[in-house]
C-alpha positions in Angstrom: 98.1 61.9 167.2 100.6 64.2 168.7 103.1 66.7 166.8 104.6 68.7 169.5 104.5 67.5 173.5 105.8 70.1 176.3 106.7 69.0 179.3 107.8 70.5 182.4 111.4 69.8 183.5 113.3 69.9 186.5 115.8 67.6 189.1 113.4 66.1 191.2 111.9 62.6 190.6 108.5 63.4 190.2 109.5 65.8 186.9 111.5 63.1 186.0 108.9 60.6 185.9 106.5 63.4 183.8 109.5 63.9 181.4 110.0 59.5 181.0 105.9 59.4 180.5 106.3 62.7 177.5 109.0 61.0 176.2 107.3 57.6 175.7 104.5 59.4 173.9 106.9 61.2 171.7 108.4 58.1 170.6 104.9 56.3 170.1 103.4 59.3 167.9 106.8 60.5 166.4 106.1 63.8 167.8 108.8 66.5 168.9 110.0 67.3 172.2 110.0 70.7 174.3 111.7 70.3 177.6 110.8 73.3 179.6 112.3 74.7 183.2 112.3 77.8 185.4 114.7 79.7 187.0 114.3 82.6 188.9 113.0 86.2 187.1 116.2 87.9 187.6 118.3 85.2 187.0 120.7 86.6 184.2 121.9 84.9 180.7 125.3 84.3 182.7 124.1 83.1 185.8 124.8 80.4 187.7 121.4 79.4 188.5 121.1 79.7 184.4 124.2 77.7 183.6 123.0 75.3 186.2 119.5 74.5 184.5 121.0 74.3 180.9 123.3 71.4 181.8 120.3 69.5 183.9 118.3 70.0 180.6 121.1 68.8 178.3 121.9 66.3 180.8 118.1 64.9 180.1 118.2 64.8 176.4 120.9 62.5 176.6 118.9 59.7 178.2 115.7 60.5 175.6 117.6 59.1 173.0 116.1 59.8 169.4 113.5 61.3 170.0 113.6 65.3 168.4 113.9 67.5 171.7 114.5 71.1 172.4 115.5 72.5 175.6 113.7 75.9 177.1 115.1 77.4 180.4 112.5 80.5 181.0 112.7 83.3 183.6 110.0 83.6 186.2 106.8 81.3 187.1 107.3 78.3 185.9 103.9 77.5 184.9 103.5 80.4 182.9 106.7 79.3 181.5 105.2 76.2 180.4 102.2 77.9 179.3 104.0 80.4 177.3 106.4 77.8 175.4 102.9 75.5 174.5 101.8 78.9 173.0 104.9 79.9 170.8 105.7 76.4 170.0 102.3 75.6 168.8 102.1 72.3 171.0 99.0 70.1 171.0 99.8 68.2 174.5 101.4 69.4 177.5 102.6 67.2 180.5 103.2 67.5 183.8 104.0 65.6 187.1 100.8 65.6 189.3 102.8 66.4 192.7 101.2 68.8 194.4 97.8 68.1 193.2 96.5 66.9 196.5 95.7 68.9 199.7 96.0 72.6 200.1 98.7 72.8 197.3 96.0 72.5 194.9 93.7 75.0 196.2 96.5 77.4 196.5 97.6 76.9 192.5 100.3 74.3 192.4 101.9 74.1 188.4 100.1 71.3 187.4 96.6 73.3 188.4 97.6 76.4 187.0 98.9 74.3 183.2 95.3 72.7 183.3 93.5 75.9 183.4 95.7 78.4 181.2 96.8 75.5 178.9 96.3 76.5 175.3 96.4 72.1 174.4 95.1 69.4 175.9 97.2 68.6 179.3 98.5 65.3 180.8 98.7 65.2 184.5 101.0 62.6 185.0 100.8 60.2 187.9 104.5 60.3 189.6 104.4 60.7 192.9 
């Protein structure tokens, strides 16, 4: 069904909870795994903030287990980041965490509004909050 799943990435629960649900649908399908994240756009390859995201990344792919996984840390918005990844990658799913998705965060452009809508796949808005 699925050959490549994207998911956004990050410390907090709710990404968390998007990257458990991609995770279990890489392992039903056999599909492979892009774990993506943002840091800031002038964050440098040495940087702190960098350094910091690669080991929360690698951090996660220990927990996933077997299933094939590659880690992206990308400069800049993080849902074009997502976006962009999907594209070069060649995915045919993307998830994300729905937080955000109610209220004025989702008339303003929260990530999971702007993957929907720029998403070159079919998108999973996770429930997690």
């Amino acid at each position: 069904m699925y050959r490549t799943i994207v998911v956004g990435a990050h410390k907090s629960d709710s990404a968390r909870a998007a990257v458990d649900q991609a995770t279990e649908l890489a392992r039903t399908t056999g599909a492979a795994l892009h774990l993506v994240t943002s840091i800031s756009k002038d964050a440098g390859p040495e940087s702190a903030e960098r350094k910091d995201a690669e080991r929360s990344l690698e951090a996660m792919l220990v927990s996933l287990g077997t299933v094939p996984c590659s880690t992206h840390v990308i400069p800049g918005d993080v849902a074009k980041g997502i976006v962009s990844v999907a594209t070069d990658v060649g995915a045919d799913l993307i998830v994300v965490g729905n937080k955000r998705m109610q209220g004025p965060g989702r008339v303003l452009g929260s990530v999971p509004n702007d993957v929907a809508h720029t998403a070159p796949c079919a998108v999973l808005i996770a429930k997690t909050t």
